[in-house]
Each structure stands twice: as structure tokens, then as C-alpha cells.
N, C-alpha and C positions, 0 to 999 in steps of 0.2 A: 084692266085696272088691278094692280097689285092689291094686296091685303094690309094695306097701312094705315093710321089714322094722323089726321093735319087737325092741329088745333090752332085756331085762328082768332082773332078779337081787338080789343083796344088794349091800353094799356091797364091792368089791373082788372081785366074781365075774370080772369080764373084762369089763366089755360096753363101756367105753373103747376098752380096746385091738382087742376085736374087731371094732366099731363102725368105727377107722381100717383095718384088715387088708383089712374089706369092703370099705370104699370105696376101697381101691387097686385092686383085682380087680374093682371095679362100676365103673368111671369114667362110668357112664351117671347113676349114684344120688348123692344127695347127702345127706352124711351131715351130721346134728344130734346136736346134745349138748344137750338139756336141760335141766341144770345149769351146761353155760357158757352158756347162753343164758340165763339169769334172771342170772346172774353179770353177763354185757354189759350188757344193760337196765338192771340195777340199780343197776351202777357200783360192788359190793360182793360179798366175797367171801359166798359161801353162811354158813361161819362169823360171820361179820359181822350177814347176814340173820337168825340164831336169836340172835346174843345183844343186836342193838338193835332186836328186833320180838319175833320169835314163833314159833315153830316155826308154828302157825296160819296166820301169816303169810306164811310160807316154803310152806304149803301151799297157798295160794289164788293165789300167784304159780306154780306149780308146775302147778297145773289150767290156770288162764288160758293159761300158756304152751302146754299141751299140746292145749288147743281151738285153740290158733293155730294152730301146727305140724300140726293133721289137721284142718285146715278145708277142705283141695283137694290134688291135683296126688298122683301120682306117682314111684314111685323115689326113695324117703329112706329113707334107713338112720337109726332113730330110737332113739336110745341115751337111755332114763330112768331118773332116782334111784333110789335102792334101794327109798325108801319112796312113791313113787309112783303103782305097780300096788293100793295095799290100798286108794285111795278108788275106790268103784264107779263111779263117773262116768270115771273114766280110765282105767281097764277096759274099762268099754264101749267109750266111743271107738276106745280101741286096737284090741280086738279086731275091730273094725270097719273099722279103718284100714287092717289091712294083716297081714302073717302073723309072731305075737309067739312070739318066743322066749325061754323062760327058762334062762338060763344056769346052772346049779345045782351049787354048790361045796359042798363037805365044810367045817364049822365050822374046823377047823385049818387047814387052806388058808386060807379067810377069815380068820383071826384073827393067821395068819404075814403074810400079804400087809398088813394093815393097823395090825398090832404099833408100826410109829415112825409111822404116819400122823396127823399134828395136823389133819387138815383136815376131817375127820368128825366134825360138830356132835356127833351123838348119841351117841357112842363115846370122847366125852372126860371120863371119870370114873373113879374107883379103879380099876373091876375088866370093863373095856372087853369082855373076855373072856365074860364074864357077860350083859352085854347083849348083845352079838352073837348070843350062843346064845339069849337070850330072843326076838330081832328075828327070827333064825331061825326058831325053833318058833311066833311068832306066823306070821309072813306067807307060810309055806311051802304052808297051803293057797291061797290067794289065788293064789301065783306059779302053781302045778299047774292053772290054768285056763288056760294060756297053748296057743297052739295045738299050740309041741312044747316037751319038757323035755330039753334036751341036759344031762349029766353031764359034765362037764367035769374033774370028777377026774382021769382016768385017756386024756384027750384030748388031742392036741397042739392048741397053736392055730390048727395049718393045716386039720386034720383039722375041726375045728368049723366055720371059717370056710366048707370044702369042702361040710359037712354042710348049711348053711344056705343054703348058694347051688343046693344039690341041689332042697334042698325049697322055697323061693321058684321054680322052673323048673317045679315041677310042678302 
């Protein structure tokens, strides 16, 4: 296993902000986003990508991206979409790539944190609330495969960030 780190989660779990936090305290690691990465490429916001394609399509640009991104090399801090972890094929990769953490937030935390968010394709409908917890209860075994499940509930973000840089060391 190479020396990289996978941050994994729902949507609005942390793994943005944790993603920058590492890479201030990594200066060796270079961090990736995922989703600004298919964003740059594409020339279009992710929102844009679901409603003049396809969620499908959003998906196969999403895998592609993510065989690029773990094709070689070392010390990248690798921040992916929320729904990215459930195709097995970028599971595997991941898990393969480097040591994946899954960030893992209580439904209310998620759904305060993303309550005015217009940017989340799949959370823009009457009852946002509702699918969250569905997206939740689907993908939370898939997440549970990741190599650690940090709880972030009840964690500062310095604490998590410390937690991850312990266990990458080791």
C-alpha cells in the first residue's frame, strides 16, 4: 500500500475541510478534490453535470477521474464525493491506494450542515431531509469497509485531522 490518504463520507461530513487542514500540516502531500477536479475538466459545475447529462454520467466521469488520480505516485491526500465509495471498482482502487478513512457524521449534523446548500445535485428536492437519511442508510455499509471509521460527532477537527496523521505514521 502506498503512503496516501482517502477521505471518504456523506455529503457534508468534513472531508473538504479536513482534506485542506491535512494538507497544511502535510506540506510533503498533495491534496486532491475529486469533485473540483471533474468540475476543472469539465468546465461545469457538478450541478450542471446531473441536469445536462446524467447522474450515470457524472458517474463514469467520477471513476475515470479516480483511476487517474491512483494510477502512481505518493502522498495525496484524496478527498471523494459522497457517492463515490458505493461503485466497487473505486473501492477497490482506493482501498488499494492508500489508507481510506471514513469520516462518519450523525444525520442531523449532515442535514444542519447542508440545510441552505443548493450545490448538492441529489438533495435538491422537497424533503432533502429524507433522502439524506435514505443515502445514509443505503451507503453506510459500503462506507464501514474503509480501513478506519472516525466519528466525528463528538471530534474537533484538529483532533481528527491529528487522529489521521497518527494512523498514516503507522
Amino acid at each position: 500500500m502506498q503512503n496516501n490518504i482517502i477521505l471518504v463520507g456523506m455529503p457534508a461530513s468534513g472531508k473538504t475541510t479536513i482534506g485542506n487542514l491535512l494538507s497544511e500540516k502535510l506540506s510533503e502531500y498533495t491534496l486532491i478534490d475529486t469533485d473540483s477536479l471533474i468540475e476543472k475538466t469539465q468546465g461545469m459545475k457538478i450541478t450542471e453535470i446531473f441536469k445536462n447529462f446524467s447522474e450515470d454520467y457524472f458517474r463514469k466521469l467520477e471513476y475515470e477521474t479516480i483511476q487517474m488520480v491512483c494510477s502512481g505516485g505518493s502522498n495525496k491526500i484524496i478527498s471523494i464525493g459522497g457517492g463515490a465509495f458505493e461503485n466497487p471498482n473505486n473501492r477497490a482502487t482506493l482501498l488499494k491506494f492508500g489508507k481510506v478513512f471514513y469520516l462518519k457524521s450523525e444525520l442531523d449534523i449532515l442535514y444542519y450542515r447542508i440545510s441552505e446548500d443548493k450545490t448538492r445535485p441529489l438533495l435538491q428536492n422537497e424533503n432533502p431531509r429524507q433522502i439524506l437519511e435514505n443515502l445514509l442508510s443505503k451507503r453506510e455499509k459500503k462506507k464501514k469497509k474503509a480501513h478506519y471509521t472516525i466519528d466525528t460527532n463528538n471530534m474537533s477537527e484538529e483532533e481528527i485531522v491529528r487522529f489521521i496523521i497518527n494512523a498514516t505514521n503507522t
